[in-house]
N, C-alpha and C positions, 0 to 999 in steps of 0.2 A: 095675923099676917095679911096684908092688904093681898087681894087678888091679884093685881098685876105682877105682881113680884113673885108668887108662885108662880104663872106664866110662865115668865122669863127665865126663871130657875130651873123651870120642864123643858121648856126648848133650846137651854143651856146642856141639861141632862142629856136629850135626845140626840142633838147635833155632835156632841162627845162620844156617844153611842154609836154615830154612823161615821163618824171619824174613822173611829179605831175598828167599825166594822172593813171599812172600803182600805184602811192600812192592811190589815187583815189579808183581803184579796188581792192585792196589788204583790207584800211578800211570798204568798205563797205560791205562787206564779214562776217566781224563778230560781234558777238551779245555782246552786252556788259550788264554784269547782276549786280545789283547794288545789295548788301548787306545788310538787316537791321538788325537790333538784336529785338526783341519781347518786346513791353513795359508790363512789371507786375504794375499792379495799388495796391496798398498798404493797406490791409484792414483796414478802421478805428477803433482806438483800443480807449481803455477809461481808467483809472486806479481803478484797486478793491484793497481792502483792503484784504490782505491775512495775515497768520500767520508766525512769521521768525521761530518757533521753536513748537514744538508739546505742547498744551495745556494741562493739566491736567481739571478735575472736580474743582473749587474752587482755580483755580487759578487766578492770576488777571492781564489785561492787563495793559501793559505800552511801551515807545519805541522801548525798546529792545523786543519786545513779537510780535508787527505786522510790516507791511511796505505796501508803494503800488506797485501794478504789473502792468504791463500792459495788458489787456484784449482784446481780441475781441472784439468788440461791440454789435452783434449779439449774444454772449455768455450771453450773461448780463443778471438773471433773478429774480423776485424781490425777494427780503431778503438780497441781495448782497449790501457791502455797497461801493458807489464810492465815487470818489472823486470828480464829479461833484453835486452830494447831499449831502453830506458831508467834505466837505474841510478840517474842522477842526477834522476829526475823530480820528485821532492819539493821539491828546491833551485833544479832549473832554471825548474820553472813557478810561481815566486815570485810572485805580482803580476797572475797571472792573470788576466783578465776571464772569467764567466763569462758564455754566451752563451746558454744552454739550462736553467732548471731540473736541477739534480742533486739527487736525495733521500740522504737518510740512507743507506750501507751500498751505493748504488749504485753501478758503475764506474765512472772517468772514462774517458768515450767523447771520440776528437780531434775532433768535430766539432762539442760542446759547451764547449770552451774555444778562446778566441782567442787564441792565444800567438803569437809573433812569427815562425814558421813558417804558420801556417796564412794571412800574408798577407791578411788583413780590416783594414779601412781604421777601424774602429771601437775596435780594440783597440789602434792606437797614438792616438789621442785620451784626453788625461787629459779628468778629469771637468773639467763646465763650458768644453770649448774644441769648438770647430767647424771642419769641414774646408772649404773654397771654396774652387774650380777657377778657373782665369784661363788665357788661351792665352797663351802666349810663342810666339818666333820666335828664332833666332840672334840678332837684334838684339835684341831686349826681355829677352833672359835670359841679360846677360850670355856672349855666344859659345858656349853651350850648358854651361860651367863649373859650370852650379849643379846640387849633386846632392843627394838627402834627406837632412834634418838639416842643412843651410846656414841660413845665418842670410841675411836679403835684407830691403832698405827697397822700398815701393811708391810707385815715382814714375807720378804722373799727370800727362799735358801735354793741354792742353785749350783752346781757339783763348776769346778774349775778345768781348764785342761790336763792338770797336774793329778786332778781325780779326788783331790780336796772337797769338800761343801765351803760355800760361801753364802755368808748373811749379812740382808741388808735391808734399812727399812727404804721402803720405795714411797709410799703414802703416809702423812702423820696428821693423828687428830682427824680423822675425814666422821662426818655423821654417817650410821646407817640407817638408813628409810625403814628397811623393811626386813624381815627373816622368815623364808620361806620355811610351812612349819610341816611336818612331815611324821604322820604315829610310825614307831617303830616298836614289832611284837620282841620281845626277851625273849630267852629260853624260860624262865621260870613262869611264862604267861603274863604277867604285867606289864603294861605298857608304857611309854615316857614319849614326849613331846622333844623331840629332835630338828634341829634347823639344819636343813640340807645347802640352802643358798642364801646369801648374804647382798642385800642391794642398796648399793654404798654412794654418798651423794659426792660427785668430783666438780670438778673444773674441765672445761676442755680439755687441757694441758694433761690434769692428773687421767681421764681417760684414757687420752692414749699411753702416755705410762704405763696405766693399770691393762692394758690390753699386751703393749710388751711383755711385761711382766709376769704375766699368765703363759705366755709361748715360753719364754724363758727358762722360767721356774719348774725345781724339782718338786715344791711345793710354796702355798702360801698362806700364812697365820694371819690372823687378826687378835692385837693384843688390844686385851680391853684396856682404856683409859680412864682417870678417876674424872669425876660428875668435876670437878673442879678446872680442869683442863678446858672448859666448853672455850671461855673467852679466848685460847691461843691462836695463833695464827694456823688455818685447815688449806693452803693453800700451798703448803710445801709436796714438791715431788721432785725421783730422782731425775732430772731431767737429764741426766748423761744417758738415759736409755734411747734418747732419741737424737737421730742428727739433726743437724740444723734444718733442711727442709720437712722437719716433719716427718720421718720414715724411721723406720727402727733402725738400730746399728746394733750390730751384734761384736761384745766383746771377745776377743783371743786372748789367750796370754801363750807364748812362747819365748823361752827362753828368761823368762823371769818376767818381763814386761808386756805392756797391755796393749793391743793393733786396736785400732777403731775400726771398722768397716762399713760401709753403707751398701751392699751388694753383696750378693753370695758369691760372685766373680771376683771381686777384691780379695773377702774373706781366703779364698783358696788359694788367693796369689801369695798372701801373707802366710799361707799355712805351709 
């Protein structure tokens, strides 16, 4: 190999060598800082049942009325209703009354709707009907057989001025709501489940009927009606118990025939 060209080869070699020396110094020199962005961890949330639109008193839920939200989970406190306890809550509380004010985007809290669980005597009342209490006995009710949602006529026996008994049905087909249940001890010590009071769904109209009726009466039956009967018309009452403004009249009979009276001052004019 000619001289020159080793030379040149060396101070190829060398100048490569002080290259990567002075690269060398120049990196080591500075700091190099790595970037991260900050992880946010995700609060676990759950779904509540809220309202889409501001509730009134007596109004009644359905789709268009609530939805679910997303929630805190931590926020959650009981009366709240999710959708891990209640899945089907949308479809279940169809028809709901409401019992309490609900605004726009507010929860539904259980103790602002009356749904067939929370057991309130108001929210099985359709609109326009009224509940009236009457006692029964074994005898008057039917051998204790009648239970809520039976259908039952209201017989009234009531003694005449003659000193006869008279029967009459006053109420027909009316639903019973409720039967107040009451333990009753035997003398042999076993016991049996006894309904004391009977809460019968009327009309205004049959109300006050069934309130005459009660003053009237030497006693009054509930006969049970068959599961078949539901569809008949529950809207019949004796409406002769009342006069015409709405007040009771009490009937006389003397001398074979029957005085109407609307005052106890008549009634004694007629006696």
């Amino acid at each position: 190999m000619k001289p020159v060209r080793v030379i040149i080869l060396a101070v190829a070699v060398v100048s490569a060598g002080l290259a990567g020396f002075l690269a060398l110094k120049l990196t080591s020199g500075r700091t190099v800082v790595t970037s991260s962005e900050p992880v946010i961890e995700r609060e676990p949330t759950v779904n509540v049942l809220v309202a889409s639109k501001s509730l009134p008193v007596g109004s009644r839920l359905g789709p268009d009325a609530i939805h679910w939200i997303s929630w805190p989970k931590d926020g959650v406190v009981d009366g709240l209703i999710t959708e891990e306890l209640r899945p089907n809550a949308v479809t279940d509380l169809e028809g709901v009354v409401v019992r309490l004010p609900i605004f726009n985007g507010e929860p539904v809290r259980q103790e602002k709707i009356a749904d067939s669980s929370s057991r309130i005597m108001s929210a099985l009342l359709p609109a326009g009907k009224r509940a009236v209490a009457t006692e029964i006995t074994v005898a008057t009710g039917a051998g204790g057989f009648i239970l809520p949602n039976d259908r039952v006529d209201v017989i009234m026996v009531r003694k005449s001025e003659a000193g006869s008994f008279l029967t009459e049905t006053v109420l027909s087909n009316v639903r019973v709501l409720a039967i107040d249940q009451q333990i009753e001890e035997k003398d042999d010590g076993s016991k049996s489940v006894v309904g004391t009071t009977a809460t019968l769904e009327l009309t205004p109209d049959q109300s006050k009927v069934m309130t005459v009726a009660q003053q009237m009466a030497e006693r009054l039956s509930l006969a049970l009606r068959s599961v078949a009967d539901a569809q008949e018309p529950d809207t019949i009452a004796a409406d002769y118990l009342l006069s015409g403004d709405g007040r009771p009249s009490i009937q006389v009979i003397k001398s074979g025939s029957i005085v109407k009276s609307d005052d106890s001052s008549s009634m004694n004019e007629a006696k």
